[in-house]
N, C-alpha and C positions, 0 to 999 in steps of 0.2 A: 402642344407639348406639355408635358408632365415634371411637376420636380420632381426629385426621387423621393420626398415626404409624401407628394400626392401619390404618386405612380405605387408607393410599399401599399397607405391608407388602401389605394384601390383594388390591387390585389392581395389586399389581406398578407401580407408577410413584414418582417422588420425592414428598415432603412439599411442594417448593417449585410443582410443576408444579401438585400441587392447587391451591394459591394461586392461581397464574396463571389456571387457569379458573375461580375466583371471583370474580380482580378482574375477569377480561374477561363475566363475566355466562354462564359456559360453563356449570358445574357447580356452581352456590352449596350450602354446607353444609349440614344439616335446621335445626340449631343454633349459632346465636353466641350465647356468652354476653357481655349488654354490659357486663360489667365485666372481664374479663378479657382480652377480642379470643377466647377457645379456641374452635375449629370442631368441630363433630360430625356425624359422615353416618348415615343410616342404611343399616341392610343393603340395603332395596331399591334404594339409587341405586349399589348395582356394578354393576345391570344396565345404568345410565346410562354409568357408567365405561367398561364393555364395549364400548358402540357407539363411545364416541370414540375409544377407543385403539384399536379395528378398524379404524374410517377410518384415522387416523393413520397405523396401520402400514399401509396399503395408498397413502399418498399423498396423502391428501387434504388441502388446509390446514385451520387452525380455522377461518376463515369457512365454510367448505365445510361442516366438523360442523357449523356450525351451522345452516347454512342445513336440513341434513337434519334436524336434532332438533327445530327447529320446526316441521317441514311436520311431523312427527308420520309420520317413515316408520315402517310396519310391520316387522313381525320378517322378514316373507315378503319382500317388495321389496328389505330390507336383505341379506338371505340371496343371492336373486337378485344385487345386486352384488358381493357378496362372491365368487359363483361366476363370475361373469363376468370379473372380476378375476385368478381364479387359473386362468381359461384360458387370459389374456392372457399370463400368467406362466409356462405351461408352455409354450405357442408360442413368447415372445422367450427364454427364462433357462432352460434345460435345468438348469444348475448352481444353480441358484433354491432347492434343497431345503429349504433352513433355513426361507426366505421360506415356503416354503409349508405346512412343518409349522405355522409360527406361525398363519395363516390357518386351517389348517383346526382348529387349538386353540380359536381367538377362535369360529368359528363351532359349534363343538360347545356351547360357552360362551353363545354367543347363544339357541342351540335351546332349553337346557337352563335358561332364565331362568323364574324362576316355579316352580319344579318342584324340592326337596327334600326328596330321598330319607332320610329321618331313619333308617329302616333299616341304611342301610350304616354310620353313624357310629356307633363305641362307645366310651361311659366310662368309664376304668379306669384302675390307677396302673401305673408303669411300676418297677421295679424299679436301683437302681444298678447301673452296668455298667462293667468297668474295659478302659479302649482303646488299641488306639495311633493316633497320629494324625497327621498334617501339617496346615498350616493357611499360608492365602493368603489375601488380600483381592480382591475382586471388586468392581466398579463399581456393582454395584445387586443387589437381589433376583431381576433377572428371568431366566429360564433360559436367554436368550439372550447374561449376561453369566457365569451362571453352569458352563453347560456347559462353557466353552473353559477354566476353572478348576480343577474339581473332576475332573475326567479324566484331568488329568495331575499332581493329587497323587495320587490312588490308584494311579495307574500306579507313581509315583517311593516313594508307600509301599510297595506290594506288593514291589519290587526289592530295597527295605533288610528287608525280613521274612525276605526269600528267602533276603537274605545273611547274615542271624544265626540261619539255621536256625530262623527261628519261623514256624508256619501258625496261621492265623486262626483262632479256635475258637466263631467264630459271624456274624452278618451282619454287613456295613458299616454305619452309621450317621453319615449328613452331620449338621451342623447346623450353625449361623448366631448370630452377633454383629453390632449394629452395629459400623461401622468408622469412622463417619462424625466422630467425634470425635480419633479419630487421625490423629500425622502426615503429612500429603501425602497425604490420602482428601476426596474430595470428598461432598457430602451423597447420602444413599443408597448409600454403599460399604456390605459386608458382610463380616467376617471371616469365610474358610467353612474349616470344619474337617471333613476326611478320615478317617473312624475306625472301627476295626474293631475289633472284641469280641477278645478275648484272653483267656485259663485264667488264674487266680491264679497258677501258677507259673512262665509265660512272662516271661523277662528278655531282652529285643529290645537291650538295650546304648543309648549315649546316644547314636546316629545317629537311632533312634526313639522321641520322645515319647512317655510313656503317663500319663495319667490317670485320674481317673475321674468320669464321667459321671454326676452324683448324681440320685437318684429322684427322677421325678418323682409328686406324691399323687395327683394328678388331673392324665387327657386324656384330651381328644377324638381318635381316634385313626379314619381312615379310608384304607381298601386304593385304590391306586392299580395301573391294569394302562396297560403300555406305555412307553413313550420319556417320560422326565423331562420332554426338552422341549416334552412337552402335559401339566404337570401342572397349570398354572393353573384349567382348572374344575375338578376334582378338590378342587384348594385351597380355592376359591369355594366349592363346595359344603360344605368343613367348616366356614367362617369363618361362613355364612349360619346353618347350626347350630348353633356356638356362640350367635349373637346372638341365634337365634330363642328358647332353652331358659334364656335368661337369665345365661351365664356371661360371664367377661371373661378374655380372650386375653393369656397369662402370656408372651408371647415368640414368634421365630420354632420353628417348630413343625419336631421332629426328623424326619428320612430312614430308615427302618429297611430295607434291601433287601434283602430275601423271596427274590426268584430274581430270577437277572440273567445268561441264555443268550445268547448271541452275541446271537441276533436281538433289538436294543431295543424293538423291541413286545411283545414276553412279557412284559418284564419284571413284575415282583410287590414294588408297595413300598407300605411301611406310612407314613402321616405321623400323625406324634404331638403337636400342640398342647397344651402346657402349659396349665392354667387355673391362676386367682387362687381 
C-alpha cells in the first residue's frame, strides 16, 4: 500500500488533486483509516490513475473521465482514442511535439498495465559519490515541469566546470527534494539538483557546489532507454515492484545517466529508488 505522498510522487500528479478525486467519487483510496482521515492506494489503482490523467491530458473534463470509467471502457477502445487523438494532433499542431510525446508515454503505460517485468529491476546498494551540482525548484515531479529545468542547469554547470578546468569523471546524477515546504513553492514543487561525479581531487572553486551524495544500503534500481520525457512507465514499473516484493519507497528515486548521445532516444539511464 501506498501513502498518498507515495501513490501522487508515483503517478506524477499533486497530493491535493488526489483529494479532489476522492471527494468527487473519481478515484477513492483502497484505505481510510477512521481515526486518522490517512488515505492508502494500492498499486493496482495507478492503472486507474493512468486512464484519468490520459484523458485529462488529452482534454477531457472529469465528468467525461468519468463517464468513461464507468462504462468500464476497455484498454483497446481507450488505446483506439488515444490514437485518434493524436492524429487529430499531428494534422492541427505540427509544433505539438511535447503534447505528443506525452501521449504516446501514457499509452505505452496503458499497454503495459498488468504486466511486470520483475527481471529488469535489481537490488542493490549504491555506494557514496562525491558531486558538483546546481540545484532549482520545479513546479511538480512531472517531466513536463521537469525538463524545462534540469536542462539548463546542466548546461550552466557544465560552463562553470569548463571554466575552472574541471571534466567530469563519471555520470550525471539528477535527483529530487520536496520543495513544497519552502518559500514561494506551491504544493508539489520539487528541489531538482544537477550533479555529476567528480575525482576526489577536483577543486571546481565556490562558483560550483560540491557535495557528497551519501550511500544509499538498499535500491531498487531499473535501466531506462530513451528521452527522460517518457520515463513515467519506466517509473511505474519500479514503484509497482517495489510494492509487489514488499519494500517501502525511501524517497524520490536518483537519475544516474549511462549514455546520453545527441539523439534523446538512445539515451541509457539508470533510476535508483532508495528503500526503508
Amino acid at each position: 500500500m501506498f501513502t498518498i505522498g507515495d501513490f501522487a510522487r508515483h503517478g506524477r500528479v499533486s497530493a491535493r488533486m488526489l483529494r479532489h478525486y476522492d471527494a468527487i467519487g473519481l478515484l477513492r483510496p483502497e484505505h481510510t483509516d477512521p481515526r486518522t482521515g490517512y488515505r492508502h492506494y494500492a498499486a493496482a489503482q495507478l492503472a486507474v490513475l493512468n486512464r484519468i490523467v490520459a484523458l485529462k491530458d488529452l482534454g477531457f473534463t472529469l465528468e467525461q473521465v468519468r463517464r468513461i470509467l464507468d462504462d468500464r471502457v476497455g484498454t483497446e477502445e481507450l488505446r483506439g482514442m488515444l490514437l485518434l487523438r493524436r492524429a487529430e494532433l499531428e494534422a492541427a499542431m505540427a509544433a505539438a511535439a511535447g503534447r505528443l510525446g506525452a501521449v504516446e508515454a501514457r499509452l505505452r503505460s496503458i499497454e503495459n498495465e498488468g504486466r511486470m517485468p520483475a527481471d529488469d529491476v535489481v537490488l542493490k546498494s549504491v555506494p557514496a559519490v562525491r558531486v558538483a551540482e546546481l540545484t532549482a525548484v520545479a513546479r511538480s515531479y512531472g517531466p513536463e515541469d521537469i525538463s524545462p529545468v534540469i536542462g539548463p542547469l546542466y548546461e550552466e554547470l557544465f560552463r562553470r566546470l569548463a571554466a575552472a578546468g574541471v571534466s567530469p569523471a563519471g555520470p550525471g546524477i539528477a535527483y529530487y527534494e520536496s520543495a513544497a515546504s519552502a518559500e514561494g513553492c506551491g504544493e508539489g514543487a520539487v528541489l531538482v539538483h544537477a550533479a555529476v561525479t567528480l575525482s576526489a581531487g577536483d577543486r571546481p572553486g565556490p562558483e560550483v557546489p560540491v557535495v557528497v551524495l551519501p550511500a544509499l544500503e538498499r535500491a531498487a534500481t531499473i535501466v531506462h532507454r530513451g528521452s527522460m520525457d517518457a520515463v513515467v512507465p519506466t517509473s511505474q514499473t519500479l514503484a509497482r515492484w517495489v510494492d509487489a516484493h514488499g519494500h517501502r519507497s525511501a524517497g524520490f528515486a536518483r537519475e544516474v545517466t549511462l549514455e546520453c548521445p545527441p539523439d534523446r532516444e538512445k539515451w541509457v539511464t539508470e533510476l535508483q529508488e532508495p528503500l526503508l
